[in-house]
TORGU-557986 format. One record per residue (C-alpha): x, y, z; residue number from 1. Coordinates in nm, 3 decimals. Example, Ala and Ser with C-alpha at 12.3 -4.5 7.8 and 13.67 -1.06 7.14 Angstrom:
<pts>
<<1.230,-0.450,0.780>,1>
<<1.367,-0.106,0.714>,2>
</pts>
This chain:
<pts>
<<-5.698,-2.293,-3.082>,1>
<<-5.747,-2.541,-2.818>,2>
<<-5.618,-2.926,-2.837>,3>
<<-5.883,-3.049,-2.603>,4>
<<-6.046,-3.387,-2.597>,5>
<<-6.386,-3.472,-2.732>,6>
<<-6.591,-3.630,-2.515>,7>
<<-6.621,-3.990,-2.464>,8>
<<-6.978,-3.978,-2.522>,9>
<<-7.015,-4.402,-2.444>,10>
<<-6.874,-4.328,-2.112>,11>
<<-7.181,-4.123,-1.991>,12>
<<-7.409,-4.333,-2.201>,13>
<<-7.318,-4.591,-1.898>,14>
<<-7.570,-4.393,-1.730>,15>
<<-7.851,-4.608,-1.880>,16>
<<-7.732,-4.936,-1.751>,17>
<<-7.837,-5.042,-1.392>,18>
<<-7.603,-5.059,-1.087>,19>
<<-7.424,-5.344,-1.025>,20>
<<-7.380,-5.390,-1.458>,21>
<<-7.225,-5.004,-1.472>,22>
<<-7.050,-5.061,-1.202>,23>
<<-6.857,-5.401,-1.393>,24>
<<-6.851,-5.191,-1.746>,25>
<<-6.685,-4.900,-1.605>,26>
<<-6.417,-5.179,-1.401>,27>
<<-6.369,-5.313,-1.744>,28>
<<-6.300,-4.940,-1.897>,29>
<<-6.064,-4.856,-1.610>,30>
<<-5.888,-5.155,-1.616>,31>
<<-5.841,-5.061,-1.980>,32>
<<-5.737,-4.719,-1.905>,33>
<<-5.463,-4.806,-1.642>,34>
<<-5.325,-5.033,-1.925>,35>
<<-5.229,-4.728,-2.129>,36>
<<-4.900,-4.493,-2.101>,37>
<<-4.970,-4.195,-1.869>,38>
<<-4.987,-3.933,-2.152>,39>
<<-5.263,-4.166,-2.327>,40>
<<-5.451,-4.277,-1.982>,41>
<<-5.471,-3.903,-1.868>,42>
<<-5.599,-3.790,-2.219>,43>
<<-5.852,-4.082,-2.236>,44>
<<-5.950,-3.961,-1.872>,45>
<<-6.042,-3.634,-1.953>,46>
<<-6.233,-3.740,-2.274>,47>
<<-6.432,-3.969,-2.027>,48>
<<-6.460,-3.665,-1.769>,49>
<<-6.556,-3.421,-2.031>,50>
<<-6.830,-3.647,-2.105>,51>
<<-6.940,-3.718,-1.757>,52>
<<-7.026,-3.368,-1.696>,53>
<<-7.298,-3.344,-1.968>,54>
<<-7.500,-3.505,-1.746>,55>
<<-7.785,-3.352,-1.505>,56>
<<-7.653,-3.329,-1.163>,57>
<<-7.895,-3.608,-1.021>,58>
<<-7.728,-3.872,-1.305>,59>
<<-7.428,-3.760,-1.205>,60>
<<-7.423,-3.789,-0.863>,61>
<<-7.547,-4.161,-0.985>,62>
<<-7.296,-4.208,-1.217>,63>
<<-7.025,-4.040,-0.963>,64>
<<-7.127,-4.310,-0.729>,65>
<<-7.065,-4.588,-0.923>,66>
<<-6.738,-4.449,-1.045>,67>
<<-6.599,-4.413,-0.719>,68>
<<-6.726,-4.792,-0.632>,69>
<<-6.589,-4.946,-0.916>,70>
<<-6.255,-4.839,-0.831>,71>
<<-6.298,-4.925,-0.486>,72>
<<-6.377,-5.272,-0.662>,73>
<<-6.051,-5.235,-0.863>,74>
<<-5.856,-5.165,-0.555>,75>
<<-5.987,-5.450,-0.364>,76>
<<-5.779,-5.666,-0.651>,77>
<<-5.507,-5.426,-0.722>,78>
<<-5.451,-5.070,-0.553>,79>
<<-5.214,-4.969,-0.724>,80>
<<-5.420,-4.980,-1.033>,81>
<<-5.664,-4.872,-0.873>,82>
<<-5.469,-4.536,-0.770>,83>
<<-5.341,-4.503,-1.103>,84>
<<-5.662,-4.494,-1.270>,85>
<<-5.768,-4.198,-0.956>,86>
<<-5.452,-4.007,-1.037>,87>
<<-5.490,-3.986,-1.380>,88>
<<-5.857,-3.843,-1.322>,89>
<<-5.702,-3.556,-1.095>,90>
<<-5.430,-3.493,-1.376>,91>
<<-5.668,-3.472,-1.600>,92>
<<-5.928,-3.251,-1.400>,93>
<<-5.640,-3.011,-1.365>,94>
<<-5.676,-2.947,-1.740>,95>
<<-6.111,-2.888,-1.729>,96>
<<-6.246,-2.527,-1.678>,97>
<<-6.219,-2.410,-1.346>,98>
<<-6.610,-2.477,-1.285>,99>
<<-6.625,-2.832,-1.378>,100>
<<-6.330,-2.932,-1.129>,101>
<<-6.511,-2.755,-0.873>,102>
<<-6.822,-2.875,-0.882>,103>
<<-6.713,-3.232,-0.950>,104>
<<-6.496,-3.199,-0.584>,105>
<<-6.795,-3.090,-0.411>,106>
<<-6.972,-3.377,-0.594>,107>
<<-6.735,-3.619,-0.437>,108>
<<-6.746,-3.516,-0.143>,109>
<<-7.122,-3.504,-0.132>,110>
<<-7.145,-3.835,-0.275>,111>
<<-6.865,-3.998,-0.057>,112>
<<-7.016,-3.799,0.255>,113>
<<-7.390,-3.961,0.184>,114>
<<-7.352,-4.301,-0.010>,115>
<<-7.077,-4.426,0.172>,116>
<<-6.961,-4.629,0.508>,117>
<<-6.696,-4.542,0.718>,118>
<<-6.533,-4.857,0.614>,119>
<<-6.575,-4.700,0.220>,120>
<<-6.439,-4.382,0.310>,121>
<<-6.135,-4.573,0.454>,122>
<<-6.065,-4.697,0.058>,123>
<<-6.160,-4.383,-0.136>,124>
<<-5.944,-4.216,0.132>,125>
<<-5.636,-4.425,-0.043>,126>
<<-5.732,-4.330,-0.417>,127>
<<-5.895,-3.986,-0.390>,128>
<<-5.737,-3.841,-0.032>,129>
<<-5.753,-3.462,-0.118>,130>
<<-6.139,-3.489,-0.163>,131>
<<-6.208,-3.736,0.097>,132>
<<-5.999,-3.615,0.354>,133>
<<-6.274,-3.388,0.530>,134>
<<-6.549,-3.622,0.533>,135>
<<-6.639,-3.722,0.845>,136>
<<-6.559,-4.090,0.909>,137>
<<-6.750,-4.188,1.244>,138>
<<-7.134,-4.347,1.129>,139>
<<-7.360,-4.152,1.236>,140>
<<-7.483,-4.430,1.507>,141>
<<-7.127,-4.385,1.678>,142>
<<-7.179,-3.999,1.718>,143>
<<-7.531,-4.028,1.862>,144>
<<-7.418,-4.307,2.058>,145>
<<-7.134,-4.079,2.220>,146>
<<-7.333,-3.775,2.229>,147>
<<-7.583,-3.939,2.419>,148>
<<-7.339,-4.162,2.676>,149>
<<-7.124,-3.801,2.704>,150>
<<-7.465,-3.614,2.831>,151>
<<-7.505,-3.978,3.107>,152>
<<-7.206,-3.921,3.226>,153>
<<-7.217,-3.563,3.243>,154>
<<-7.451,-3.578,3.545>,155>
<<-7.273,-3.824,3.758>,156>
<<-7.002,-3.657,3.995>,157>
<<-6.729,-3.903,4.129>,158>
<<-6.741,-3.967,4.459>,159>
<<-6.641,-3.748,4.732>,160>
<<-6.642,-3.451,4.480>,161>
<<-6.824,-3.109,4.533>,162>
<<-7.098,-3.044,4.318>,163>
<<-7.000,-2.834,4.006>,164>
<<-7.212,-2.486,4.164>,165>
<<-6.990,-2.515,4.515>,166>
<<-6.694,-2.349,4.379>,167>
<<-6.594,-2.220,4.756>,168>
</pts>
């Protein structure tokens, strides 16, 4: 017999409730959660996590999103609670089947990867590192940008240099 949580099921209910307002309730919840002892804020976590993953991946790449911004709201006011909050999520995810803490890294990344700003990724990368940490960084303008000045500049020879093709 298993002592696992039930899930929260008014966490993922939050999925109803527009953007910006989801984003506040599930600040309020956190700030809740970092409030508790460890042992109770990484059992509440999982019963919230549990529930999350009910949802249809298309909600919950919505509801992902606004997880991961309302602790970058948190952090703004205090990181450290903030990072609490994160670490008792990855505690807790090291307790869900194998398949749901899979697919819920590859969901942050995904997430992180196409919602975010370089500037975002710079924050998540100080609450979530290990799933953040291979996301590119550099907007995609900046990597045009120097692909495109790197093939300019390609052409041009300095003076009094040979032409690549004289190698004698």
């Amino acid at each position: 017999m298993t002592n696992e949580p039930q899930p929260d099921m008014t966490w993922s209910e939050l999925i109803g409730t527009e953007g910006d307002a989801r984003i506040s309730e599930m600040q309020q919840r956190f700030v809740s959660l970092a409030g508790l002892d460890q042992t109770a804020r990484e059992q509440q976590a999982e019963s919230m996590i549990r529930a999350e993953y009910t949802l249809e991946d298309e909600p919950l790449a919505d509801f992902t999103e606004a997880r991961l911004r309302s602790w970058m709201g948190i952090a703004g006011d205090n990181l450290s609670q903030a990072q609490s909050v994160a670490n008792a999520y990855d505690k807790a995810f090291e307790r869900v089947p194998g398949g749901m803490a899979m697919h819920h890294a590859a969901l942050v990344q995904t997430v992180a990867r196409d919602r975010f700003t370089p500037e975002d990724m710079d924050v998540l990368y100080e609450l979530v590192p290990r799933h953040v940490e291979n996301v590119p960084r550099a907007s995609q303008e900046a990597v045009e940008h120097s692909i495109g000045t790197q093939r300019l500049t390609a052409g041009t020879m300095s003076s009094g240099s040979k032409p690549w093709w004289k190698f004698w």
